[in-house]
C-alpha positions as CSV (number, residue, x, y, z in Angstrom):
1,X,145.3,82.9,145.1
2,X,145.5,79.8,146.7
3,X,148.7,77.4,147.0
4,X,148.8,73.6,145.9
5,X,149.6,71.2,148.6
6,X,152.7,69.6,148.4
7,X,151.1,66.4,148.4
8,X,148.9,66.9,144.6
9,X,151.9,67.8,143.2
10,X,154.2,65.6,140.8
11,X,157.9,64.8,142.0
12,X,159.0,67.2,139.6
13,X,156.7,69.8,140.1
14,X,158.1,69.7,143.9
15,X,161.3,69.7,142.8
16,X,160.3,73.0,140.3
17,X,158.7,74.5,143.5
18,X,161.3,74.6,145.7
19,X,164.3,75.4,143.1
20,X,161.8,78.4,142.0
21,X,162.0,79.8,145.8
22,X,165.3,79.7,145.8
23,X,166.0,81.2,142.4
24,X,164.2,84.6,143.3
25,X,166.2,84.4,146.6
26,X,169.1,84.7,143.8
27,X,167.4,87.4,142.8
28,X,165.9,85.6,139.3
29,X,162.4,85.5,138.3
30,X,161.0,82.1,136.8
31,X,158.8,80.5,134.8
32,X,157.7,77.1,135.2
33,X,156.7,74.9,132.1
34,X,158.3,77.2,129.7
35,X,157.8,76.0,126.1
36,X,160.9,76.7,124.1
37,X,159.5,75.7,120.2
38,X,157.9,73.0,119.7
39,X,158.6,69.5,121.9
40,X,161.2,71.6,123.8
41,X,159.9,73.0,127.0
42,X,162.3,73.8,130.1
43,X,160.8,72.9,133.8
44,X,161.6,76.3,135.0
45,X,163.1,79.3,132.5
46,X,164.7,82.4,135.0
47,X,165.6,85.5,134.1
48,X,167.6,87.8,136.3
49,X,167.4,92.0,136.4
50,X,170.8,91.9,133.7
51,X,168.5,89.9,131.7
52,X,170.7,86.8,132.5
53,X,168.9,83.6,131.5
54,X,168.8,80.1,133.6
55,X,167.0,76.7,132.5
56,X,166.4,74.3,135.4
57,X,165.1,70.6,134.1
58,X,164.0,68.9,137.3
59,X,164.7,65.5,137.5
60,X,162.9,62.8,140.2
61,X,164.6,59.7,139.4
62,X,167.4,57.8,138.0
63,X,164.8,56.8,135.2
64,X,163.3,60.2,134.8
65,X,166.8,61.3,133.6
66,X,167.9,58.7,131.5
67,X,164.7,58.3,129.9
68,X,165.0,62.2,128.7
69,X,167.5,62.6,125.9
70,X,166.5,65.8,125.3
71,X,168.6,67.8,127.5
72,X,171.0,69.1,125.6
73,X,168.8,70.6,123.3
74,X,168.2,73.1,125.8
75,X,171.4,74.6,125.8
76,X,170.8,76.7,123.1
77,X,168.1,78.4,124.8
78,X,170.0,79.7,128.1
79,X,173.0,81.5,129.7
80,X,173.5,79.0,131.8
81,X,171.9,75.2,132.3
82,X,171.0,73.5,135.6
83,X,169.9,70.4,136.8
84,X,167.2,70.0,140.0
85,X,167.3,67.2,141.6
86,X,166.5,65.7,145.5
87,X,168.8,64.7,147.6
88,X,169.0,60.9,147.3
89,X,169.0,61.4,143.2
90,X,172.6,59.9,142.0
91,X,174.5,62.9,140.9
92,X,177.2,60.9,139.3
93,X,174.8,60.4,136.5
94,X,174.5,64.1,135.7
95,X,176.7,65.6,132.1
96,X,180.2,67.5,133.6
97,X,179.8,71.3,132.7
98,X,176.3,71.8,134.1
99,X,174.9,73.4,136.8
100,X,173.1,71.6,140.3
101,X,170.7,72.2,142.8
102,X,169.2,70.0,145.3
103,X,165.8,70.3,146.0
104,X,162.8,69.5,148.2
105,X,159.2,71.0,147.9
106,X,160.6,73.8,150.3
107,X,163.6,75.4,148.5
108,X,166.9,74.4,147.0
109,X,170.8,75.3,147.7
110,X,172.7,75.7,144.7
111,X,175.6,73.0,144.5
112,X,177.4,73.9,141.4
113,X,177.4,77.0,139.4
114,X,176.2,76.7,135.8
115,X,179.4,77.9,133.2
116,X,177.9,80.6,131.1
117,X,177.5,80.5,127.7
118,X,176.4,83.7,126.9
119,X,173.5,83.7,124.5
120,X,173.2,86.1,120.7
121,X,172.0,88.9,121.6
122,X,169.1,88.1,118.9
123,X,167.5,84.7,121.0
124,X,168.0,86.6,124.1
125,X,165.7,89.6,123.1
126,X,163.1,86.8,121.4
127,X,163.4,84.7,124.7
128,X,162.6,87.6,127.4
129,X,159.9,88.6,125.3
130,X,158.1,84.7,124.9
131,X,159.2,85.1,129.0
132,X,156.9,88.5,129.6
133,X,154.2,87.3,127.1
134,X,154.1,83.7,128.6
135,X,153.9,85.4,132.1
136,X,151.4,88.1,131.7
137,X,149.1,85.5,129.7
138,X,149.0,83.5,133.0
139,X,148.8,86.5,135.3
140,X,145.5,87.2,133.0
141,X,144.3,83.5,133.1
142,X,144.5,83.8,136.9
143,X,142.9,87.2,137.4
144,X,139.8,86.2,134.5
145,X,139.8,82.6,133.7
146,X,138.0,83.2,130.4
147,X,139.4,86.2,128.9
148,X,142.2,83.8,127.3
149,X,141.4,80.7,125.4
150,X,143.3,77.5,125.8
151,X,146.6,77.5,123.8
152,X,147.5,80.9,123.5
């Protein structure tokens, strides 16, 4: 499989790319473009072997952030809640209780732990299953681009 350059990526898709190599040096698998329900979907979902689940919304710009008001929505969908951002984003602007990384097309370092807030034990078993299914549907689309149609 080949690897997108850097340079045809979106400045949160760099972001995405570097916080998801340094989540699995964490030891946490992730997800990009995970979609929650419906309008809701995280920039990267992670899941560690304890079953342990991260959201990391990417953000690229002071207005990137403040034009999302969405963000807290996402709370109820992880153990703990992240921001990425690069290193000349404002980080004044981001909510108190959240989690940080900075981030370049490369990898990320973690800045501030996430608090956990440990999900019910019922949306953590549906989660890690959308997780597996949403995974092993792309895993398929990659390995026979038309065994899968569009949307599932």
């Amino acid at each position: 499989m080949t690897q997108i350059p850097l340079s045809e990526l979106q400045p949160g898709q760099v972001l995405a790319r570097g916080t998801a190599r340094a989540l699995s040096e964490l030891g946490l698998d992730s997800l990009p473009e995970m979609v929650l329900r419906p309008r809701l979907r995280a920039d990267l979902m992670a899941i560690d072997r304890k079953g342990e689940i991260w959201i990391v919304e990417c953000k690229s710009s002071r207005a990137d952030f403040t034009s999302d008001r969405k963000w807290d929505g996402y709370l109820d969908w992880c153990d703990r809640y992240f921001w990425a951002v690069d290193q000349d984003f404002p980080t004044d602007l981001l909510p108190e209780g959240t989690g940080l990384f900075i981030a370049d097309g490369y990898g990320a370092e973690m800045i501030r732990e996430a608090p956990l807030s440990k999900l019910a034990p019922a949306r953590r078993k549906a989660l890690t299953l959308d997780f597996a299914r949403a995974s092993a549907r792309r895993l398929q689309r990659l390995c026979d681009p038309g065994a899968i149609p569009p949307g599932f």
